[in-house]
Biopython code that builds the backbone (N, CA, C, O; Angstrom):
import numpy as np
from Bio.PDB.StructureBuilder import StructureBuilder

atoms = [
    (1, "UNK", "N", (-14.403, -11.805, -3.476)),
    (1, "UNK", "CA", (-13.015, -11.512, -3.685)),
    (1, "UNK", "C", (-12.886, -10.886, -5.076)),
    (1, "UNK", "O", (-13.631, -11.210, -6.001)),
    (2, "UNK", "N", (-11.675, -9.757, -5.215)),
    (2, "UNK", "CA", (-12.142, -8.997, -6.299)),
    (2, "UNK", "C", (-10.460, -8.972, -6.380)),
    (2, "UNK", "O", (-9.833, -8.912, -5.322)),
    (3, "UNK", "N", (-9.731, -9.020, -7.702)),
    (3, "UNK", "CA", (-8.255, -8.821, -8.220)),
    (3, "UNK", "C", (-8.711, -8.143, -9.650)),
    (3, "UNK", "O", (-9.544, -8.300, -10.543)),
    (4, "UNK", "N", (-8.005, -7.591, -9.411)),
    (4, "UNK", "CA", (-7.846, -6.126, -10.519)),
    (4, "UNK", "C", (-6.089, -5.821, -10.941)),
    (4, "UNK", "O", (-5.156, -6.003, -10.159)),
    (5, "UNK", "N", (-5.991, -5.417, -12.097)),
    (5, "UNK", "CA", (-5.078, -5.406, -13.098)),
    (5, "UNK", "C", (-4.595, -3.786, -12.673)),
    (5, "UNK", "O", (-5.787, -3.611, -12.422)),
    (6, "UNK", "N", (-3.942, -2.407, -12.351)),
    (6, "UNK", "CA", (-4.158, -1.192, -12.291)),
    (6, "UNK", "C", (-2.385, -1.064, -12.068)),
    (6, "UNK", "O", (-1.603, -1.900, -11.616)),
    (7, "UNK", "N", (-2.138, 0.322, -12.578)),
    (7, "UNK", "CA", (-1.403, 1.301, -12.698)),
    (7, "UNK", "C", (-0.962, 1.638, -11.807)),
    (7, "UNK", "O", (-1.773, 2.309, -11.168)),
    (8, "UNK", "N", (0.394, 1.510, -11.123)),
    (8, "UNK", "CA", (0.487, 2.079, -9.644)),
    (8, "UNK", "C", (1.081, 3.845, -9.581)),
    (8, "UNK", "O", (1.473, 4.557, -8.656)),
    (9, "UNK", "N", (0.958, 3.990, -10.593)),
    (9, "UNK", "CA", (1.464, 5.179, -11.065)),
    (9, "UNK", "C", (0.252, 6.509, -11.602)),
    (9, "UNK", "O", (0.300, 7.675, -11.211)),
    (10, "UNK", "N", (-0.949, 5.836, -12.739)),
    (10, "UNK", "CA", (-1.720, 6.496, -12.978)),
    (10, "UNK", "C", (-2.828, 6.425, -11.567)),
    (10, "UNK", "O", (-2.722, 5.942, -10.440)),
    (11, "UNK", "N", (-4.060, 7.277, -12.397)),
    (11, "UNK", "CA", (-5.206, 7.207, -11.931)),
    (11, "UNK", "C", (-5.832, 6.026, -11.066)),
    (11, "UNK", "O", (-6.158, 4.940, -11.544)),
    (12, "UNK", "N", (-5.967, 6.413, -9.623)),
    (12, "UNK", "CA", (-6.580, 5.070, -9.040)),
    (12, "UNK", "C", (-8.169, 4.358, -9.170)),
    (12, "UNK", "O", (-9.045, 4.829, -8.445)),
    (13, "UNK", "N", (-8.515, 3.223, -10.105)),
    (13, "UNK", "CA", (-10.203, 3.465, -10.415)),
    (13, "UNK", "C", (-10.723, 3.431, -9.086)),
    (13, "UNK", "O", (-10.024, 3.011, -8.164)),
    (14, "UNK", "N", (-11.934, 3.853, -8.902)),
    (14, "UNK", "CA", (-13.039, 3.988, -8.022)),
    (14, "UNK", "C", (-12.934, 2.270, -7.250)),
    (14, "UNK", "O", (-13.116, 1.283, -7.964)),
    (15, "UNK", "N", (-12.759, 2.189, -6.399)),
    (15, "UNK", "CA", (-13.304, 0.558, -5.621)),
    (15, "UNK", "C", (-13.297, 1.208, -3.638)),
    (15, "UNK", "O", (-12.762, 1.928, -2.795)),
    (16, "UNK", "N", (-14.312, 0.266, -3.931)),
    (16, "UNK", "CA", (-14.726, 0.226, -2.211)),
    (16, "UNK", "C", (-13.253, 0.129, -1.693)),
    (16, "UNK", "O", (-12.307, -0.195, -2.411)),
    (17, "UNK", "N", (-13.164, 0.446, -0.361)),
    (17, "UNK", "CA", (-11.911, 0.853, 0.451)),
    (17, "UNK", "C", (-11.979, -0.973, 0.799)),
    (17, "UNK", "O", (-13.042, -1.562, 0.994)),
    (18, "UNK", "N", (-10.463, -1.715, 0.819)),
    (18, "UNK", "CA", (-10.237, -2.392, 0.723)),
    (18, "UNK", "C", (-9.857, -3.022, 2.439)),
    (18, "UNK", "O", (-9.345, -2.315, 3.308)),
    (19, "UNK", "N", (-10.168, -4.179, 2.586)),
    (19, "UNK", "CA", (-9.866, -4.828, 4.204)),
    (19, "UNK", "C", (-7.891, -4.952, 4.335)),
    (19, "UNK", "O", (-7.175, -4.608, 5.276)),
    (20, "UNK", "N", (-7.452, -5.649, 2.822)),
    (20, "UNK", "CA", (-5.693, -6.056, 3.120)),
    (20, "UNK", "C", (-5.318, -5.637, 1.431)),
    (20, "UNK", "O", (-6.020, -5.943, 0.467)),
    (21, "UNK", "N", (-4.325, -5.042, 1.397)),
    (21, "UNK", "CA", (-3.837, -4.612, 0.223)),
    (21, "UNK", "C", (-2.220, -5.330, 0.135)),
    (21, "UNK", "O", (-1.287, -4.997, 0.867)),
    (22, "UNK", "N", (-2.157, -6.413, -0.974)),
    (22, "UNK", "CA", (-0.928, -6.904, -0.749)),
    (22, "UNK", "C", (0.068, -6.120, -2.133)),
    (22, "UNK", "O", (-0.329, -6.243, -3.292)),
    (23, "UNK", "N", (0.909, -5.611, -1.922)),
    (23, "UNK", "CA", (1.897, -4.591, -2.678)),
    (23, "UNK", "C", (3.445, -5.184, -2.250)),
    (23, "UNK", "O", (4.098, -4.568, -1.408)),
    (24, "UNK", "N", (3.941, -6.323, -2.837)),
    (24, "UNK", "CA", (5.028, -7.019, -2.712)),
    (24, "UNK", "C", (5.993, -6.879, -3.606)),
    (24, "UNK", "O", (5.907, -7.080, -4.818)),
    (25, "UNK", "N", (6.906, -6.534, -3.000)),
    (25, "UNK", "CA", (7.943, -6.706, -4.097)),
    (25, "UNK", "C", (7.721, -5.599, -4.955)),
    (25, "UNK", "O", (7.533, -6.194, -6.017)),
    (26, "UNK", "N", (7.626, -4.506, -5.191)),
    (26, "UNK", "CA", (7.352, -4.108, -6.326)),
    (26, "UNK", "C", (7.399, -2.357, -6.450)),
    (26, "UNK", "O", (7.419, -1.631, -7.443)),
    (27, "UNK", "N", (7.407, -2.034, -4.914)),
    (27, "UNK", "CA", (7.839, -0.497, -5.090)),
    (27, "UNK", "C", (9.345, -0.098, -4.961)),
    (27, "UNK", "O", (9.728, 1.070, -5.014)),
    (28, "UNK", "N", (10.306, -1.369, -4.757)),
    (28, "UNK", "CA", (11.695, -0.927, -4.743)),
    (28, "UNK", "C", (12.130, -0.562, -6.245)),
    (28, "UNK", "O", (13.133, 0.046, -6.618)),
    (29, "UNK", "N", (11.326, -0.984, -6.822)),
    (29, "UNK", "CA", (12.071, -0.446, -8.842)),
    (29, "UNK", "C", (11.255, 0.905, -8.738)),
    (29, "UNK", "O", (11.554, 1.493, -9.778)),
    (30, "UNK", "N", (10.274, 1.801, -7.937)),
    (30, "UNK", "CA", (10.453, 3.408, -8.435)),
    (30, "UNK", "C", (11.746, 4.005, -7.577)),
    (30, "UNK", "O", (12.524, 3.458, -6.795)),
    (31, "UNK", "N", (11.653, 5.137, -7.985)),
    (31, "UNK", "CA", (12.395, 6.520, -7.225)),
    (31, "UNK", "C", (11.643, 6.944, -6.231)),
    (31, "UNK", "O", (10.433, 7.104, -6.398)),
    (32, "UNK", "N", (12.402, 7.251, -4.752)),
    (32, "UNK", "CA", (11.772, 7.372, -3.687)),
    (32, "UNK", "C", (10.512, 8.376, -3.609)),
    (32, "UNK", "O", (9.751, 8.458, -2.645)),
    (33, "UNK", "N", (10.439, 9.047, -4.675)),
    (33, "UNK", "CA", (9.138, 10.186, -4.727)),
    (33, "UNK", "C", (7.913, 9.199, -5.209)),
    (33, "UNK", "O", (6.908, 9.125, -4.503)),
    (34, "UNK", "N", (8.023, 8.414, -6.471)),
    (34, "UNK", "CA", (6.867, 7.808, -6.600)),
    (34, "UNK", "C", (6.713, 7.058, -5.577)),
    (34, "UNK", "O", (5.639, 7.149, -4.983)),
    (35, "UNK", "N", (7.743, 6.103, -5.080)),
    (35, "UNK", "CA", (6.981, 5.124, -3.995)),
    (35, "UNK", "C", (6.015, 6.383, -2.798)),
    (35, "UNK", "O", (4.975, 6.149, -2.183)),
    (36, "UNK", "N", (6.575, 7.267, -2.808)),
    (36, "UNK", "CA", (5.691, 7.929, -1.519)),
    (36, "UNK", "C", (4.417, 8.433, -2.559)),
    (36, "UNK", "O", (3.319, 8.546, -2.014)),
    (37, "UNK", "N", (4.470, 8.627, -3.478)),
    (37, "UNK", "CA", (2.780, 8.967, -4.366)),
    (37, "UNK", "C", (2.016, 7.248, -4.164)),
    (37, "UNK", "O", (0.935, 7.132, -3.588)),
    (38, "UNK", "N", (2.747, 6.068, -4.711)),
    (38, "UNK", "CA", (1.839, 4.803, -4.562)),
    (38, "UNK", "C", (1.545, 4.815, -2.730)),
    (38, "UNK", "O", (0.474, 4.736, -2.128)),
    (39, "UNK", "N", (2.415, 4.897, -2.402)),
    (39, "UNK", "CA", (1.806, 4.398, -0.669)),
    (39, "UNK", "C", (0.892, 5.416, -0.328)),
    (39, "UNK", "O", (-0.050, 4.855, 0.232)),
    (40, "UNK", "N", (0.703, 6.591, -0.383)),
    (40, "UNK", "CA", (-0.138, 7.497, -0.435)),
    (40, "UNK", "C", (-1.939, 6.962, -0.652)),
    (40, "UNK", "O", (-2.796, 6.660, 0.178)),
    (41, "UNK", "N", (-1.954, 7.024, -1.948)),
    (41, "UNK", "CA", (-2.662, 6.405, -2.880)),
    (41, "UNK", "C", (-3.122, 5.025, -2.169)),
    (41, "UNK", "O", (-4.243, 5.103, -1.667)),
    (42, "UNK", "N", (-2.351, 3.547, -2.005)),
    (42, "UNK", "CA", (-3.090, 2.817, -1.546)),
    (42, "UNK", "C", (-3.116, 2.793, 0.023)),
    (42, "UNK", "O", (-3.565, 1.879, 0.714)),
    (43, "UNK", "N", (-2.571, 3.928, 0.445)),
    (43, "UNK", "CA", (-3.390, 4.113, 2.170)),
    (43, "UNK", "C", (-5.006, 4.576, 2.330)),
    (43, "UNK", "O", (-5.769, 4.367, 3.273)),
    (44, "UNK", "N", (-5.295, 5.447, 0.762)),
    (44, "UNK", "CA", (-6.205, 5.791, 0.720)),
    (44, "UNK", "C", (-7.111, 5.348, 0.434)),
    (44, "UNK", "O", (-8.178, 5.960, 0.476)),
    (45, "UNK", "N", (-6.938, 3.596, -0.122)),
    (45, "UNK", "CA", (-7.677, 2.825, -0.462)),
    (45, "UNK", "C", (-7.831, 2.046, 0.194)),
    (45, "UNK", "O", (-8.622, 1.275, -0.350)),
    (46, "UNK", "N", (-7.504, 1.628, 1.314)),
    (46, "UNK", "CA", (-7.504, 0.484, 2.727)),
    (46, "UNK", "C", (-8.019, 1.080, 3.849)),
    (46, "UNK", "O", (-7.557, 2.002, 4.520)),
    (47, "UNK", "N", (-9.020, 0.453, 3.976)),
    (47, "UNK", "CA", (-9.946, 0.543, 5.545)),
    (47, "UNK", "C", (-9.063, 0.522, 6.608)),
    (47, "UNK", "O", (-8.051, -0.158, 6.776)),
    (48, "UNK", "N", (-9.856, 1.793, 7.658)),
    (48, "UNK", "CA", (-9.457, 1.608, 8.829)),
    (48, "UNK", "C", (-9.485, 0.347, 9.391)),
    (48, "UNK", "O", (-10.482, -0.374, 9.379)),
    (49, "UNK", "N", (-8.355, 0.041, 9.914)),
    (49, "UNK", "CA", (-8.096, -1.230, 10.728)),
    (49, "UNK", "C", (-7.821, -2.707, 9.397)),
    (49, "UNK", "O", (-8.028, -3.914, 9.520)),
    (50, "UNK", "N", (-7.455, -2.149, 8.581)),
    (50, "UNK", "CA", (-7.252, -2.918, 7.055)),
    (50, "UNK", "C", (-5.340, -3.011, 7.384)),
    (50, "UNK", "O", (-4.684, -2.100, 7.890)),
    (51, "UNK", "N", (-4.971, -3.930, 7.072)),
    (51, "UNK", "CA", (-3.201, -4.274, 6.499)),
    (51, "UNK", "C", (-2.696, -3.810, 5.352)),
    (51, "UNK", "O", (-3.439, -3.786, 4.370)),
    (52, "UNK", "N", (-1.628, -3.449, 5.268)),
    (52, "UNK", "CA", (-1.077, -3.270, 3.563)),
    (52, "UNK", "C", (0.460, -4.343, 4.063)),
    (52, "UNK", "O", (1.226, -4.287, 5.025)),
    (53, "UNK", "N", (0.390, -5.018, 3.166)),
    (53, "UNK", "CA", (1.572, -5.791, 3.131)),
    (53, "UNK", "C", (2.475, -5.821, 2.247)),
    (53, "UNK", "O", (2.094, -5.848, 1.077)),
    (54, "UNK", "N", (3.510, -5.824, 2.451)),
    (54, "UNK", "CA", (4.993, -5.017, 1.421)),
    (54, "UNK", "C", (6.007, -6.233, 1.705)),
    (54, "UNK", "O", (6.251, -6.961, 2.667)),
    (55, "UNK", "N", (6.408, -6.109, 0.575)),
    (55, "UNK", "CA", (7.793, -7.144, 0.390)),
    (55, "UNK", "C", (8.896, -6.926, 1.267)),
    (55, "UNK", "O", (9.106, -5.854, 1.834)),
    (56, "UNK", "N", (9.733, -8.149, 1.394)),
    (56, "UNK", "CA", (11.329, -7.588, 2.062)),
    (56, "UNK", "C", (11.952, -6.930, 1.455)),
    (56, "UNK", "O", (13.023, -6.598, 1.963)),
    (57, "UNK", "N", (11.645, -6.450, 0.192)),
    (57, "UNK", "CA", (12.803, -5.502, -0.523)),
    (57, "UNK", "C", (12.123, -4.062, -0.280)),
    (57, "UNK", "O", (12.835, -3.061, -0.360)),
    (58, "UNK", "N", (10.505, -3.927, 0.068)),
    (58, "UNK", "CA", (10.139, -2.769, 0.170)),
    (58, "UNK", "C", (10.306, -1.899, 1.328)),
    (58, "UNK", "O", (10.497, -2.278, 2.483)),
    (59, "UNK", "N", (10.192, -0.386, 0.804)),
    (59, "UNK", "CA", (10.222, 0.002, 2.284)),
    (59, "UNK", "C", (9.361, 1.082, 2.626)),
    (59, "UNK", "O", (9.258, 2.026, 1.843)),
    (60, "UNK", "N", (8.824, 1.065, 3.541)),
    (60, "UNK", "CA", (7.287, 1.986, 4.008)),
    (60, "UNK", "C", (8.060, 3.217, 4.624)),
    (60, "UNK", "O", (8.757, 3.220, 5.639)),
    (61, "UNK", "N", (7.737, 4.392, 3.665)),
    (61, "UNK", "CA", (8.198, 5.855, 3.802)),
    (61, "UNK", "C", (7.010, 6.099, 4.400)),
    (61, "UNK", "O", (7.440, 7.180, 4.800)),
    (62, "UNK", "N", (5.754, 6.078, 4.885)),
    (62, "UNK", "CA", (5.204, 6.246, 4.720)),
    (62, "UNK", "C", (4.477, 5.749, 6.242)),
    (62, "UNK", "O", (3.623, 4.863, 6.194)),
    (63, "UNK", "N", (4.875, 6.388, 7.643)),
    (63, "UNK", "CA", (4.107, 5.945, 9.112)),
    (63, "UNK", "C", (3.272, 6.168, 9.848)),
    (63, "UNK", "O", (3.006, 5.613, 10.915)),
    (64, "UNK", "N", (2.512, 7.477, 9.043)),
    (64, "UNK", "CA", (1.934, 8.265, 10.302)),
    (64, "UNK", "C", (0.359, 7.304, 9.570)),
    (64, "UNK", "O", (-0.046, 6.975, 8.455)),
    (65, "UNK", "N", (-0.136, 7.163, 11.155)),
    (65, "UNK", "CA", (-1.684, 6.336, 11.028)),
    (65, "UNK", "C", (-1.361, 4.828, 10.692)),
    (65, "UNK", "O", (-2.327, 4.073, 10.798)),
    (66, "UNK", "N", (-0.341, 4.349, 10.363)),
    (66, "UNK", "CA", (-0.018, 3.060, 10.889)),
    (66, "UNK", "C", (0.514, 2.246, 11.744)),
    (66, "UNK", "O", (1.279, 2.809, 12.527)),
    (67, "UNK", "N", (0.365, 0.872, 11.918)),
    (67, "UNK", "CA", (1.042, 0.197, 13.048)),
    (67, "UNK", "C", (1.494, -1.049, 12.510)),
    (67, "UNK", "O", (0.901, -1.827, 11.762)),
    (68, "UNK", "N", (2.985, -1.133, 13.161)),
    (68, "UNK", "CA", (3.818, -2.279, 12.983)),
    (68, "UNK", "C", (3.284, -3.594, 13.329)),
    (68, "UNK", "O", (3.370, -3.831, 14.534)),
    (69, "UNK", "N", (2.879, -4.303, 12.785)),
    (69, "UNK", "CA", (2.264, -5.890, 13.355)),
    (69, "UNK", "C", (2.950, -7.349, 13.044)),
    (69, "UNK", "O", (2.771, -8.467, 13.527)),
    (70, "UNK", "N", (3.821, -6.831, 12.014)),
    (70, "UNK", "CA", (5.360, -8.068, 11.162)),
    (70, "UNK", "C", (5.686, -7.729, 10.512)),
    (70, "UNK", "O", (5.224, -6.713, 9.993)),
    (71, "UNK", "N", (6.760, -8.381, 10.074)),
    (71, "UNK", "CA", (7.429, -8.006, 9.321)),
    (71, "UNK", "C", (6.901, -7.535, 7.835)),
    (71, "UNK", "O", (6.291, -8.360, 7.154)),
    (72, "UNK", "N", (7.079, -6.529, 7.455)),
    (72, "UNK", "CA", (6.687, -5.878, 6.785)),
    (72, "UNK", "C", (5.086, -6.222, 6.529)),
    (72, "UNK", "O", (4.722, -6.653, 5.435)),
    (73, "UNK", "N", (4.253, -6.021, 7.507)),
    (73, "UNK", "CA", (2.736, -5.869, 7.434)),
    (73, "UNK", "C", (2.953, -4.977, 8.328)),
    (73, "UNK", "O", (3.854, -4.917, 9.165)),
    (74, "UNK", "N", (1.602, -3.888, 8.001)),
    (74, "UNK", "CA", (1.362, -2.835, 8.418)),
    (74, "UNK", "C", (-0.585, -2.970, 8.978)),
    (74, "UNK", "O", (-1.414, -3.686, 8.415)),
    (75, "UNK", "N", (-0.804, -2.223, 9.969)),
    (75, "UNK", "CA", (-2.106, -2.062, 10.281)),
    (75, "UNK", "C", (-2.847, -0.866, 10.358)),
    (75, "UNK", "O", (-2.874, -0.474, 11.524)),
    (76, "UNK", "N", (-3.561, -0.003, 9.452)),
    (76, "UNK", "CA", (-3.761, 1.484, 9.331)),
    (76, "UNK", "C", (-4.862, 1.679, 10.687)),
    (76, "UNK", "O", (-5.852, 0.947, 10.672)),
    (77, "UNK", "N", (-4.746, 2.372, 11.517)),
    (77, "UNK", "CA", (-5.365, 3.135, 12.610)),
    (77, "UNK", "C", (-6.323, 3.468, 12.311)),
    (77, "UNK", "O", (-7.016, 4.130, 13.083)),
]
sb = StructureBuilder()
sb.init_structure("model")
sb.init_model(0)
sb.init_chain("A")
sb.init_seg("    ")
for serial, (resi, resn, name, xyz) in enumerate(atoms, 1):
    if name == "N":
        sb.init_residue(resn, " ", resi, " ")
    sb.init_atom(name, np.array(xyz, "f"), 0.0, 1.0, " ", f" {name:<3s}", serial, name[0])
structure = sb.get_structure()
């Protein structure tokens, strides 16, 4: 198990493509352009058939190659 400190804004460091990416709470304070650069970004970092999980305040701009599985968990294709 690996937790890391990172920038959701800058440069993403190098890490193996990830199984569940939890991102809670925390993209409703950008402007709707950055949240679509972070979801971008950590789609690109989560394995096929990997989750990204988002808060109730968040909201996933962001559908094509994913699938609805709960409330706000997602399952990338």
């Amino acid at each position: 198990m690996q937790f890391e400190k990172i920038n959701l804004l800058g440069a993403m460091p190098f890490f193996e493509k990830f199984d569940v990416i939890f991102c809670r709470n925390v993209l409703f304070y950008f402007k709707e352009e950055d949240q679509i650069k972070v979801q971008e970004k950590l789609l690109k970092q989560l394995k096929n058939g990997g989750y990204l999980v988002l808060g109730n305040s968040d909201k996933l701009l962001i559908t094509d190659g994913l699938e609805d599985v709960g409330i706000t968990v997602y399952k990338k294709k």
